[in-house]
DODREN-72768 format. One line per 2 residues: number of its first residue (from 1); for each residue x negated, y, z negated of N, C-alpha, C. Coordinates in nm, 3 decimals, padded with zeros to 5 digits. Example, Ala and Ser with C-alpha at 12.3 -4.5 7.8 and 13.67 -1.06 7.14 Angstrom:
<vexkes>
1	-01.319,-00.569,-00.780,-01.230,-00.450,-00.780,-01.320,-00.330,-00.780 | -01.285,-00.225,-00.708,-01.367,-00.106,-00.714,-01.290,00.003,-00.787;
</vexkes>
This chain:
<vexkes>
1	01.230,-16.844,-07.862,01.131,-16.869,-07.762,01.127,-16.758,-07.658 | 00.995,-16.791,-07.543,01.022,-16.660,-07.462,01.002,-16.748,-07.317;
3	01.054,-16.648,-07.240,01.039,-16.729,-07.092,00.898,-16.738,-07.060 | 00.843,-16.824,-06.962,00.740,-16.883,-06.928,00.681,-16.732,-06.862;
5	00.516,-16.708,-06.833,00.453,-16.533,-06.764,00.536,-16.608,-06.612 | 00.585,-16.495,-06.562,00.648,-16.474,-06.437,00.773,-16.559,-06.370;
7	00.806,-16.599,-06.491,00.984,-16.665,-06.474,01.027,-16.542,-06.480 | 01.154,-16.563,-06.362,01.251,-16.460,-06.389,01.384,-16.581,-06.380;
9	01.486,-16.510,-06.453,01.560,-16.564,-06.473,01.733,-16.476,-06.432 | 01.813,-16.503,-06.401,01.923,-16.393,-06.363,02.042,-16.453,-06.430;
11	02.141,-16.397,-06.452,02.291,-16.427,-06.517,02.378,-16.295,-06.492 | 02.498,-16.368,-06.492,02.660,-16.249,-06.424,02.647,-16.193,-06.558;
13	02.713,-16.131,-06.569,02.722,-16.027,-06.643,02.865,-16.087,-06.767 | 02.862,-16.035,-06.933,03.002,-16.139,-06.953,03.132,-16.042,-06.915;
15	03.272,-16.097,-06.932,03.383,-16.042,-06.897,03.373,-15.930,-06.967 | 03.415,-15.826,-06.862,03.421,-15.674,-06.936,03.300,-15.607,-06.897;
17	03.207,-15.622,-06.847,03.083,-15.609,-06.836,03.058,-15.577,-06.679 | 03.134,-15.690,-06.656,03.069,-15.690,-06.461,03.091,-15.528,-06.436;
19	02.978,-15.518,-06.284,02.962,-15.402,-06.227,02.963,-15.440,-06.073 | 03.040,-15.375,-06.013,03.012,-15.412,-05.858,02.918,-15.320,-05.788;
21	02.834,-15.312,-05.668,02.738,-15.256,-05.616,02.786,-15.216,-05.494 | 02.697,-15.083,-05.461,02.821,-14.987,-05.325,02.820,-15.139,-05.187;
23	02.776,-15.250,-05.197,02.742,-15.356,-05.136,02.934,-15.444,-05.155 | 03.019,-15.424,-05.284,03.059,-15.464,-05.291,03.079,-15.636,-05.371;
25	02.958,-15.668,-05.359,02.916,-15.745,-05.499,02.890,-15.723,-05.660 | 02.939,-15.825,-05.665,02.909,-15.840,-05.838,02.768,-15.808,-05.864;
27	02.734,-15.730,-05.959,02.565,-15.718,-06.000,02.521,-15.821,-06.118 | 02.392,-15.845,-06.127,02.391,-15.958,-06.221,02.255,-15.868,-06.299;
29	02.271,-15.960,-06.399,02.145,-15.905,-06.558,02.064,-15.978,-06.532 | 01.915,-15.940,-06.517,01.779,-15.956,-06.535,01.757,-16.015,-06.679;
31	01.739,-16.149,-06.741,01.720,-16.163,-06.845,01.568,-16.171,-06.866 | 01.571,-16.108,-07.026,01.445,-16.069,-07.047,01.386,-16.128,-07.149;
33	01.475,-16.231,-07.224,01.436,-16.317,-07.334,01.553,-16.441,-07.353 | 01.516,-16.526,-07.373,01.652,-16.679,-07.358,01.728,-16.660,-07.455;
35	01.851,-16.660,-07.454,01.984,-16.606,-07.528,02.055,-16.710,-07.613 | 02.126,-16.702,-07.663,02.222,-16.869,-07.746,02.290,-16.879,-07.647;
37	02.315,-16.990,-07.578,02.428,-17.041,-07.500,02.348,-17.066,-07.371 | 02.270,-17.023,-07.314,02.219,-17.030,-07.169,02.071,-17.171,-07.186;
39	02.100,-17.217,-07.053,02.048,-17.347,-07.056,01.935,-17.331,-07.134 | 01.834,-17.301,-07.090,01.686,-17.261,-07.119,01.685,-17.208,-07.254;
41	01.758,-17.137,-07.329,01.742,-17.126,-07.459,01.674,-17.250,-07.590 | 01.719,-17.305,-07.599,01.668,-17.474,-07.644,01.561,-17.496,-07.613;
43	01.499,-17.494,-07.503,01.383,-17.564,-07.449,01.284,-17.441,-07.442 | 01.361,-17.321,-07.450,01.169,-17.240,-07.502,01.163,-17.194,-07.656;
45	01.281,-17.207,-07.741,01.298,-17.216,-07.842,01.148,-17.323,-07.937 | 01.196,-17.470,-07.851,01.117,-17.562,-07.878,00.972,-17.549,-07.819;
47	00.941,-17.492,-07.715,00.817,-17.436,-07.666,00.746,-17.365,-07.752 | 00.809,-17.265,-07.865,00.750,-17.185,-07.907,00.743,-17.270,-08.068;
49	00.830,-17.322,-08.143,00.861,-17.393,-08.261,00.753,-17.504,-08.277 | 00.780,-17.633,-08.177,00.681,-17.716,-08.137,00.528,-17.728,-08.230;
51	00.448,-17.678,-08.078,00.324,-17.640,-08.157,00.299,-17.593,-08.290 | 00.342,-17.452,-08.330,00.358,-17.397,-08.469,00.351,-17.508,-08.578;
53	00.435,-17.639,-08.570,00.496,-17.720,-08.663,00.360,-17.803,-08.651 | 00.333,-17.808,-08.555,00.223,-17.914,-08.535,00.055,-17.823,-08.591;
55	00.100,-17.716,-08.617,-00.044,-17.642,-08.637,-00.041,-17.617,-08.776 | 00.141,-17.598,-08.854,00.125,-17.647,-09.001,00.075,-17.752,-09.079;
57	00.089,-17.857,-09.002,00.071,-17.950,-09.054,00.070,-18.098,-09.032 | 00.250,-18.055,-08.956,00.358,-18.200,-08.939,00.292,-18.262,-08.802;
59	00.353,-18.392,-08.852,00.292,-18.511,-08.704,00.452,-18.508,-08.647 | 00.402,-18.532,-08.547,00.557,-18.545,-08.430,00.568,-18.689,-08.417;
61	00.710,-18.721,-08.460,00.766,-18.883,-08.453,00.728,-18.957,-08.282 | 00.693,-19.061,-08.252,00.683,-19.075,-08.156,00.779,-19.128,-08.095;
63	00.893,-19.168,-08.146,01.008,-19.225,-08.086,01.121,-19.139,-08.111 | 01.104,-19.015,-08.187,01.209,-18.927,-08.137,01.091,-18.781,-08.127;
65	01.072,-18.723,-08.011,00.992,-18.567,-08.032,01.039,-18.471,-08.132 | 01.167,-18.493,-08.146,01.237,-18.404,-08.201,01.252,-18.388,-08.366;
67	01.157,-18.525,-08.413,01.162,-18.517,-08.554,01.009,-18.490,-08.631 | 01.033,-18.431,-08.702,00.856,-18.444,-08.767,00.836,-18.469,-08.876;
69	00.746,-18.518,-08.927,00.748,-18.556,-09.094,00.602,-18.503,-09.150 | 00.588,-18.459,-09.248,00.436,-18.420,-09.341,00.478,-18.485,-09.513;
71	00.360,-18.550,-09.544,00.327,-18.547,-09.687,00.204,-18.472,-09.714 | 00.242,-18.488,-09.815,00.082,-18.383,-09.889,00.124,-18.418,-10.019;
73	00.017,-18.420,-10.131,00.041,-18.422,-10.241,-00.027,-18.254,-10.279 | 00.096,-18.245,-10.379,00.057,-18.084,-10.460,00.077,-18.099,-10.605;
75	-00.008,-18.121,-10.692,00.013,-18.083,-10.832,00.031,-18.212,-10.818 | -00.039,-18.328,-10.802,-00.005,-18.432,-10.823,00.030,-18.535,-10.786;
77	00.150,-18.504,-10.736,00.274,-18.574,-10.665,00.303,-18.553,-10.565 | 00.295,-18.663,-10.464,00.363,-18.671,-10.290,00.431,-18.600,-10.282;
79	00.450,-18.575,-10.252,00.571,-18.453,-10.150,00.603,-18.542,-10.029 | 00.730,-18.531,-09.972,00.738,-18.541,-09.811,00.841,-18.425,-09.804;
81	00.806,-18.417,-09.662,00.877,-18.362,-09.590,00.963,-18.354,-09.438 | 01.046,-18.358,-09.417,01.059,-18.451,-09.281,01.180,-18.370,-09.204;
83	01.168,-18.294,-09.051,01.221,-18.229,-08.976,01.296,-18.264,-08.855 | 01.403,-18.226,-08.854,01.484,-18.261,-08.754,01.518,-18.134,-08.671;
85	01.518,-18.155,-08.541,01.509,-18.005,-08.433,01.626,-18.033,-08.341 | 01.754,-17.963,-08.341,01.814,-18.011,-08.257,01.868,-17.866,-08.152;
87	01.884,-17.846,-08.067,01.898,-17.719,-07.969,01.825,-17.568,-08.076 | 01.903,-17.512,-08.146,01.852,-17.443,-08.209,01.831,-17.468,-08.370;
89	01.860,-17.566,-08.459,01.935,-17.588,-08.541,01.809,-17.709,-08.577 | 01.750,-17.681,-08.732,01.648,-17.751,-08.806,01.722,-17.796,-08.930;
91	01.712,-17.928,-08.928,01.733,-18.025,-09.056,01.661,-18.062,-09.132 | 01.594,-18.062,-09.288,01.524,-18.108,-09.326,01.548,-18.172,-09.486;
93	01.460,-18.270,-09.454,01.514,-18.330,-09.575,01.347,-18.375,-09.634 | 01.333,-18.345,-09.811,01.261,-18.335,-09.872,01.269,-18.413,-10.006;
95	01.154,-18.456,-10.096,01.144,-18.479,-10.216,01.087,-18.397,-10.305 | 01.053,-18.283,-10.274,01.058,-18.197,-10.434,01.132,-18.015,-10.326;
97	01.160,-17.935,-10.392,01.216,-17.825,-10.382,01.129,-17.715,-10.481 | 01.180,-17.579,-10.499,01.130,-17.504,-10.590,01.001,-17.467,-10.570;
99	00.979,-17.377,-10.672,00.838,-17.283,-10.655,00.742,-17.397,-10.629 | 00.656,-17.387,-10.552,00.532,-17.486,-10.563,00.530,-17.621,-10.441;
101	00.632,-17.619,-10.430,00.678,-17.712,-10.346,00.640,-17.717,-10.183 | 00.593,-17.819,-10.113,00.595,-17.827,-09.982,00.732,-17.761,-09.928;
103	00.873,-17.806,-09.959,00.951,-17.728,-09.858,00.965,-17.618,-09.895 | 00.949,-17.544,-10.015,00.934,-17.424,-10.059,00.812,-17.341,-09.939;
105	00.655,-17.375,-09.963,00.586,-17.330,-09.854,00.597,-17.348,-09.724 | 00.681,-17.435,-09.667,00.734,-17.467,-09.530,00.854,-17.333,-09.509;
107	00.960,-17.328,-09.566,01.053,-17.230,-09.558,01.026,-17.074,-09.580 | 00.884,-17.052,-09.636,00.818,-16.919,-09.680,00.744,-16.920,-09.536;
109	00.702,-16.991,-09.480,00.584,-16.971,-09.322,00.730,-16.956,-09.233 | 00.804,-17.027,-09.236,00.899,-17.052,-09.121,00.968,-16.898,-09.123;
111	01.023,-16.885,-09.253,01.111,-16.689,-09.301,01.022,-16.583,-09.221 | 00.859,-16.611,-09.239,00.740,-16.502,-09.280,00.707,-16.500,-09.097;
113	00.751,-16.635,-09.001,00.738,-16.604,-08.893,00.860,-16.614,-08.769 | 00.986,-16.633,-08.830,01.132,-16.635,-08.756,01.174,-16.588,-08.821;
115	01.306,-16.498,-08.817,01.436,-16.451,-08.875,01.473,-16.550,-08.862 | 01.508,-16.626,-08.967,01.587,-16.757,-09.005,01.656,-16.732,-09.112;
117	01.779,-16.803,-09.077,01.846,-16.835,-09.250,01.853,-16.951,-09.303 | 01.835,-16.994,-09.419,01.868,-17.119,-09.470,01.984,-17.114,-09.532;
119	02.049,-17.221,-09.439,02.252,-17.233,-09.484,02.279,-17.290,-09.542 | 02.130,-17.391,-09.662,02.145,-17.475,-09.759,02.223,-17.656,-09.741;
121	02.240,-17.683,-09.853,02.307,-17.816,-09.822,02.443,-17.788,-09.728;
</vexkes>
């Protein structure tokens, strides 16, 4: 995700790193994109993920935001597909796999627009 136009955001610097200023203070980093570990990471992650999912296809659960589900039939046969979003970290669980397949074209849009890996079962 990216920070909101004209958030600024600041953080210390990590160990090994700090710099003090002829002031005698610690200097801190201007962040310029939300990092793993820092609050806001998660939540513009999902800012940016969100929509996307919702412009593929998937409906957003209404009793959890965080899950989404799509069917479609391809070649026949239902497909589902169904997403779980948790800080950075997508779960999904499906009924068909392989060439042709809904999570097959779900994981080809998701590769084709995030550096993602799939860490499999």
């Amino acid at each position: 995700g990216d920070l909101e136009q004209n958030e600024v955001v600041y953080c210390h610097a990590s160990p090994g790193y700090a710099t003090v200023g002829a002031d005698g203070r610690l200097r801190v980093c201007r962040v310029e994109k939300p990092i793993y570990g820092m609050a806001q990471a998660g939540r513009r992650w999902q800012r940016s993920l969100f929509p996307w999912l919702l412009d593929f296809g998937f409906t957003q659960c209404g009793s959890d935001p965080c899950v989404f589900t799509m069917t479609n039939t391809i070649n026949g046969a239902e497909q589902r597909l169904t997403l779980g979003c948790y800080v950075d970290d997508l779960f999904t669980l499906y009924s068909h796999d392989g060439k042709g397949s809904l999570y097959k074209d779900f994981t080809d849009a998701l590769t084709h627009r995030w550096n993602v890996e799939d860490e499999g079962p």
